[in-house]
KOLLOMI-160246 format. One record per residue: residue in three letters; x, y, z of N, C-alpha, C in turn. Coordinates in steps of 0.1 Angstrom, whole numbers. Layout:
# residues N
rest n.u n.v n.w ca.u ca.v ca.w c.u c.v c.w
ALA X Y Z X Y Z X Y Z $
...
END
This chain:
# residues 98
rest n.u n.v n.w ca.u ca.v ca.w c.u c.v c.w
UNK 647 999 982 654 987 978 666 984 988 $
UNK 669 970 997 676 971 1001 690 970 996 $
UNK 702 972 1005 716 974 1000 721 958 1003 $
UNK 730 958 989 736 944 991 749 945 1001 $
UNK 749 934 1008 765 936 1017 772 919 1018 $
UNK 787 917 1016 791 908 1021 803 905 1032 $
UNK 806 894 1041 812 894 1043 825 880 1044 $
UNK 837 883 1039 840 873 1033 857 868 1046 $
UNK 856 858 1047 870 851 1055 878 852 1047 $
UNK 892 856 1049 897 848 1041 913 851 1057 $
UNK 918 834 1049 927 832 1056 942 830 1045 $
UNK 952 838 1048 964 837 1043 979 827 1046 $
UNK 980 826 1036 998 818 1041 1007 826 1046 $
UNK 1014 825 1056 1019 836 1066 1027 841 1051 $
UNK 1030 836 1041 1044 839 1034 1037 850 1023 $
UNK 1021 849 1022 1014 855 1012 1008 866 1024 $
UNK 1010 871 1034 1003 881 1043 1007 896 1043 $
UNK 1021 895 1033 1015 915 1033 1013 912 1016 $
UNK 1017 903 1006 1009 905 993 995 906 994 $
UNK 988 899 1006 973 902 1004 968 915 1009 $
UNK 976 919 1017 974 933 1027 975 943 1017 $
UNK 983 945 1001 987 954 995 975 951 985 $
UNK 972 937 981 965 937 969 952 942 974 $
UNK 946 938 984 932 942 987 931 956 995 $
UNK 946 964 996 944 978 998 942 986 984 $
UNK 953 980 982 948 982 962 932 982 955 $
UNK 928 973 959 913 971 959 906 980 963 $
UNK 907 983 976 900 993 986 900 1004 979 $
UNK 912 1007 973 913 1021 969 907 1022 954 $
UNK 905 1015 946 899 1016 935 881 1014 938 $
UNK 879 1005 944 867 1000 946 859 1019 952 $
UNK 865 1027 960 861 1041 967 865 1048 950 $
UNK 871 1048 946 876 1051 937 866 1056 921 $
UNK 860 1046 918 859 1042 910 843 1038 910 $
UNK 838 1033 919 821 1028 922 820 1039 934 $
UNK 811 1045 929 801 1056 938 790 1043 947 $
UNK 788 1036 937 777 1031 948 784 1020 960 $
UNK 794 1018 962 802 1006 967 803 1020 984 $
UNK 794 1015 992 790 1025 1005 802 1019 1016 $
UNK 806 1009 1015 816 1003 1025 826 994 1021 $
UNK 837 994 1021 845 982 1015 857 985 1025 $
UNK 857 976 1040 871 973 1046 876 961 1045 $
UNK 888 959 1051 899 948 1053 900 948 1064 $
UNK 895 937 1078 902 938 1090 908 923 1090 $
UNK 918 925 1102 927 920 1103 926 913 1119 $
UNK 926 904 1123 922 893 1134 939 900 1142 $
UNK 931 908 1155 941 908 1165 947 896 1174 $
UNK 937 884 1174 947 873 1178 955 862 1166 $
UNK 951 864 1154 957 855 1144 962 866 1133 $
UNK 972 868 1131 976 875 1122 978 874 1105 $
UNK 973 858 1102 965 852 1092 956 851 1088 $
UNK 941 858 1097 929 857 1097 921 871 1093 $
UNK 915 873 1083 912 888 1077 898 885 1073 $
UNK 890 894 1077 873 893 1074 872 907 1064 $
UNK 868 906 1053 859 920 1041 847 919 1040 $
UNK 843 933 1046 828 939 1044 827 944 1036 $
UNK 818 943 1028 815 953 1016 796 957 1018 $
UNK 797 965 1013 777 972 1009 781 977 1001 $
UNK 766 979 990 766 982 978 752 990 981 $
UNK 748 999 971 739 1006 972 724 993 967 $
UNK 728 983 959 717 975 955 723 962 947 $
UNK 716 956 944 719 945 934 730 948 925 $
UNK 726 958 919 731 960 906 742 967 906 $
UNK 745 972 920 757 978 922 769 967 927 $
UNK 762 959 931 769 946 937 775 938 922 $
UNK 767 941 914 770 934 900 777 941 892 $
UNK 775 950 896 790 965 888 803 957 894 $
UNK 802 960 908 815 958 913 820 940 909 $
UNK 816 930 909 819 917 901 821 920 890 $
UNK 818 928 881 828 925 867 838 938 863 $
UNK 836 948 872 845 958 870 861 955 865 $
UNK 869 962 853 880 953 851 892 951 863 $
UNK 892 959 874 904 958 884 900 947 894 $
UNK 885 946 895 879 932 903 886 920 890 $
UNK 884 917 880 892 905 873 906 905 876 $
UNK 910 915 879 927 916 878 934 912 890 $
UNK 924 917 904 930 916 916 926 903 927 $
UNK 913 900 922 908 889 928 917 874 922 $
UNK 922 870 914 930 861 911 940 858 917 $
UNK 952 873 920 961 868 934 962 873 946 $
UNK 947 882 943 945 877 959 937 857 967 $
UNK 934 856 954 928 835 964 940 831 961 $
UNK 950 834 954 962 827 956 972 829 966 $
UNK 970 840 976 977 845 986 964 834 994 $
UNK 955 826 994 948 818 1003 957 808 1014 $
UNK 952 807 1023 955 791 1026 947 779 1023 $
UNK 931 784 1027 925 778 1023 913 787 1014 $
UNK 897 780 1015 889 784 1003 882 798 1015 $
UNK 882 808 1003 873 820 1012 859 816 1014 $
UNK 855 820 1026 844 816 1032 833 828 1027 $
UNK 822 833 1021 815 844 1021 800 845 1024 $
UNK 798 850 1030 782 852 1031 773 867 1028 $
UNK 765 864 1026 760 877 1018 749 883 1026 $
UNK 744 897 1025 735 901 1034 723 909 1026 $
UNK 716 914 1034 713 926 1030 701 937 1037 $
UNK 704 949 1039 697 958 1051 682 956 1049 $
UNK 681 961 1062 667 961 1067 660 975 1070 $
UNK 671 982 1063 664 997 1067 655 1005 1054 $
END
């Protein structure tokens, strides 16, 4: 079965840029935390735009990808994190070939 993966843009208001840095470390750490099947989940951060942040995530499968969407700290922290947005997150979804 392949693994689900995404990866999502998101761009911050300079004024919202360490709230999003804290809430989606927050994230990170629960998401390792808490979902065994969640195989990757970083936050990088654009060395020429210091507003510009891309999240990978892989999941072991579908269904682990659907754990992690309704788990209760995903309802709690995805809310201000799109409010730390500037604009709309961009996401595209994948999935392996191995």
């Amino acid at each position: 079965m392949p693994k689900k993966s995404f990866i999502a843009r998101l761009r911050t208001r300079p004024e919202k840029r360490e709230d999003l840095i804290a809430l989606q470390t927050e994230l990170k750490r629960l998401v390792f935390a808490q979902e065994p099947d969640a195989l990757v989940y970083e936050l990088f951060q654009s060395e020429t735009d210091p507003d510009l942040f891309e999240c990978v995530a892989t999941f072991r499968d579908e269904a682990a990808f659907d754990a992690h969407m309704t788990i209760d700290f995903h309802d709690r922290l995805v809310p201000p994190i799109l409010e730390c947005l500037a604009e709309d997150m961009t996401i595209a979804f994948y999935r392996s070939l191995d």
